[in-house]
N, C-alpha and C positions, 0 to 999 in steps of 0.2 A: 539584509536577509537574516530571518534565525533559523534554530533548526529547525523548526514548525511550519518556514516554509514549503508550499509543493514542488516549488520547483527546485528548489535545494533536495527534497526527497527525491524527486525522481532525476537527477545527476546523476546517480549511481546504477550500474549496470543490472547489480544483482538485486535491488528496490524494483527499476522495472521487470524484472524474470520475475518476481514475487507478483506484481500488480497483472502480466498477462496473464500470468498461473490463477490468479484471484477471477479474472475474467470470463474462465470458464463456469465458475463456482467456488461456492464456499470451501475453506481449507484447513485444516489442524496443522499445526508447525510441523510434526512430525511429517506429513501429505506435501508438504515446501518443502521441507529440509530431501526430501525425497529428492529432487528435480535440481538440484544444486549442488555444486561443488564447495560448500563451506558447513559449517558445522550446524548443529541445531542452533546453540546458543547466538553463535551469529545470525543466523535466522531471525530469534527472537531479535536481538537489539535492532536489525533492520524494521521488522512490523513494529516495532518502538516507536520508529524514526515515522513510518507511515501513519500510526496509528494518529501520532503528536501533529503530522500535519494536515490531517481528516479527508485523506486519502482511504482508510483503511476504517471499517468499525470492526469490532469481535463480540463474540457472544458465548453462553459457558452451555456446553452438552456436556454433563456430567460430571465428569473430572478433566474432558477437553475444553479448548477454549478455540474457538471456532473465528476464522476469518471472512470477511468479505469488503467486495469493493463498497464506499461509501458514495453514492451519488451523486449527497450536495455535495461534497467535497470535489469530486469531478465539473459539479455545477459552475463552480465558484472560480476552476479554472478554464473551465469553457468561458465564461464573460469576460475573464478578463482575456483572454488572447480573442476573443468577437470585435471587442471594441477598437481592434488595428483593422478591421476590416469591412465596418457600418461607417458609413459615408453617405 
Protein backbone atom coordinates (compact mmCIF):
# COMPACT_ATOMS: atom_id res chain seq x y z
CA UNK A 1 0.00 0.00 0.00
CA UNK A 2 1.25 3.76 -0.57
CA UNK A 3 0.00 6.75 0.56
CA UNK A 4 -2.30 7.36 -2.49
CA UNK A 5 -3.94 4.44 -1.21
CA UNK A 6 -7.93 4.82 -0.19
CA UNK A 7 -7.81 2.65 2.00
CA UNK A 8 -4.65 3.73 3.75
CA UNK A 9 -6.68 7.40 3.54
CA UNK A 10 -9.57 6.51 5.15
CA UNK A 11 -7.77 4.53 8.35
CA UNK A 12 -7.55 7.52 9.91
CA UNK A 13 -10.46 8.89 12.11
CA UNK A 14 -10.18 12.39 11.25
CA UNK A 15 -9.84 11.70 6.99
CA UNK A 16 -13.30 10.08 7.56
CA UNK A 17 -14.98 13.33 9.80
CA UNK A 18 -13.47 15.19 6.65
CA UNK A 19 -15.11 12.78 3.89
CA UNK A 20 -18.68 12.76 6.05
CA UNK A 21 -18.33 16.54 6.46
CA UNK A 22 -17.54 16.50 2.32
CA UNK A 23 -20.72 14.39 2.11
CA UNK A 24 -22.99 16.97 2.87
CA UNK A 25 -21.26 19.50 0.45
CA UNK A 26 -18.66 21.29 -0.80
CA UNK A 27 -15.99 22.69 1.83
CA UNK A 28 -13.09 25.42 2.33
CA UNK A 29 -10.61 24.16 4.90
CA UNK A 30 -11.35 26.79 7.03
CA UNK A 31 -15.61 25.27 7.01
CA UNK A 32 -13.43 21.55 8.05
CA UNK A 33 -11.14 22.94 10.28
CA UNK A 34 -14.46 24.23 11.81
CA UNK A 35 -15.82 20.82 12.80
CA UNK A 36 -12.51 19.32 14.35
CA UNK A 37 -10.35 19.28 17.01
CA UNK A 38 -6.86 19.73 15.20
CA UNK A 39 -5.57 22.58 13.45
CA UNK A 40 -6.05 24.17 9.98
CA UNK A 41 -2.77 23.10 8.77
CA UNK A 42 -3.41 19.70 9.84
CA UNK A 43 -6.45 19.88 8.00
CA UNK A 44 -4.81 20.66 4.96
CA UNK A 45 -2.07 17.80 5.15
CA UNK A 46 -5.11 15.51 5.67
CA UNK A 47 -7.20 16.72 2.32
CA UNK A 48 -3.34 16.19 0.97
CA UNK A 49 -3.65 12.61 1.90
CA UNK A 50 -7.45 12.50 0.28
CA UNK A 51 -6.72 14.53 -2.46
CA UNK A 52 -3.33 12.12 -3.50
CA UNK A 53 -5.77 9.09 -3.13
CA UNK A 54 -8.77 10.50 -5.44
CA UNK A 55 -11.07 10.43 -2.74
CA UNK A 56 -11.21 14.13 -2.68
CA UNK A 57 -11.04 16.85 -5.80
CA UNK A 58 -10.74 20.83 -5.02
CA UNK A 59 -11.48 23.63 -7.02
CA UNK A 60 -10.39 27.44 -6.52
CA UNK A 61 -13.35 30.28 -5.64
CA UNK A 62 -11.39 33.11 -5.44
CA UNK A 63 -8.79 33.07 -3.09
CA UNK A 64 -10.54 29.81 -1.68
CA UNK A 65 -9.86 26.53 -2.57
CA UNK A 66 -12.96 24.60 -2.38
CA UNK A 67 -13.46 20.78 -1.51
CA UNK A 68 -15.59 17.95 -2.48
CA UNK A 69 -16.15 14.20 -2.63
CA UNK A 70 -14.62 12.75 -6.02
CA UNK A 71 -17.00 9.90 -7.37
CA UNK A 72 -14.66 7.94 -9.39
CA UNK A 73 -12.70 7.84 -6.65
CA UNK A 74 -15.54 6.31 -4.54
CA UNK A 75 -16.21 4.41 -7.97
CA UNK A 76 -13.05 2.76 -7.85
CA UNK A 77 -13.56 1.53 -4.31
CA UNK A 78 -16.96 0.51 -4.70
CA UNK A 79 -15.67 -2.37 -7.33
CA UNK A 80 -13.27 -3.38 -5.78
CA UNK A 81 -14.95 -4.27 -2.22
CA UNK A 82 -18.19 -5.65 -5.24
CA UNK A 83 -16.13 -8.21 -6.42
CA UNK A 84 -16.06 -10.27 -2.65
CA UNK A 85 -19.53 -10.17 -3.25
CA UNK A 86 -20.57 -11.06 -7.28
CA UNK A 87 -20.75 -14.79 -7.36
Amino acid sequence: MTASDAFTAIADPHRRHILEELRRGPKSVNEIASGLPVSRPAVSQHLKVLLDSGLVNSSSSGTKRIYALSATGFLKLNLWLDQFWSN
